[in-house]
N, C-alpha and C positions, 0 to 999 in steps of 0.2 A: 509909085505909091509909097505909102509911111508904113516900115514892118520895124515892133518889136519882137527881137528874136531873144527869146527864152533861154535861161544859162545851159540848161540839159539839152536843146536843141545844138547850140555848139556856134562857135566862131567861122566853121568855114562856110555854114548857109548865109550867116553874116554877110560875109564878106562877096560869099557867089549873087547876095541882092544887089550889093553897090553896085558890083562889074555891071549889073545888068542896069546899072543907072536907077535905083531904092534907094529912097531914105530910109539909111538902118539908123537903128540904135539897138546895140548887141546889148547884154544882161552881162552874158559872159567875160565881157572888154571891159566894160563901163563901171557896173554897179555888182559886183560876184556877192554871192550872199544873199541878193535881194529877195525880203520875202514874198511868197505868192499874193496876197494882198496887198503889196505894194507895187507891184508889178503890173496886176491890173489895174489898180486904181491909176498909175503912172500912164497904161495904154490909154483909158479912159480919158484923163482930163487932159493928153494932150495928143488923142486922134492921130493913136498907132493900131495898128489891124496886128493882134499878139500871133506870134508863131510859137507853136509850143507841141512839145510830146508828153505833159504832164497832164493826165488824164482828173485831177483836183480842178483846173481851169474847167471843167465842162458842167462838176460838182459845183463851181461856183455861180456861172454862166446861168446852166440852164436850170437849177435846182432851188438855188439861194438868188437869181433873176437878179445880180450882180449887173451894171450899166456895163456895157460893150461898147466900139465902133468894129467889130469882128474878133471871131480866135478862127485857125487856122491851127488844127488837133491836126497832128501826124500819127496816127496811129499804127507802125508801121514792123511789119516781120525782121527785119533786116533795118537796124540803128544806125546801121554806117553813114558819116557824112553824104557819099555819093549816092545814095540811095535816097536822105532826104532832099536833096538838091534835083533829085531828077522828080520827086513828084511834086515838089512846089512847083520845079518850071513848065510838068504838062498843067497842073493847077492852075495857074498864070497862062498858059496859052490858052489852054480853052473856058475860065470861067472866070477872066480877071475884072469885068466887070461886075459878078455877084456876089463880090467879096465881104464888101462893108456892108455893116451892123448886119452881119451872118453867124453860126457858130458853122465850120466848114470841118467834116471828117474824111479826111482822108487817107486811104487804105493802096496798098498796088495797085488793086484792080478796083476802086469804087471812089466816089464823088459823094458826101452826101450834105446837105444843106437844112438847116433850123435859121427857121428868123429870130433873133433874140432882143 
């Protein structure tokens, strides 16, 4: 899959998609600075699924109905890289086909799905 990964989300989910054979393109590597509206618009017109923990993308997504091919919200207790790496890759194991044009909230314990 094509994930853009969010500056706040961090470098090493970045990089734990490559190992796993994803097309990244990191925020944080690449474009630092990048505003939110460029970001999206950047996912959008070139069909990345955003990975992100900045709760503004969901404002933009589901409220302002902002064009998607996915966001993937980590809304998550515990910030730590290995924390976010381990709920993307149960996310990925069990629902990597219901990814795209979804908004995806993802919690420890919860999965939950908006078509957008």
């Amino acid at each position: 899959m094509r994930f853009l990964v969010d500056e706040c989300t961090g470098p090493a989910v970045a990089q734990w998609l490559r190992d796993q054979s994803h097309e990244v393109f990191s925020v944080f590597e690449e474009a630092r600075g990048m505003a939110d509206d460029s970001i999206l618009a950047k996912a959008y017109s070139e069909d990345w699924v955003l990975i992100t923990n900045d709760k503004d993308f969901g404002e933009m997504v589901c409220r302002e109905k902002r064009p998607t091919h996915g966001v993937i919200f980590l809304r998550l207790r515990d910030e730590r890289a290995v924390s976010k790496i381990d709920a993307i890759e149960k996310l990925l194991d069990g629902h990597k086909d219901q990814l795209k044009d979804t908004f995806v909230v993802v919690t420890e314990t919860q999965v939950r799905f908006s078509q957008v």
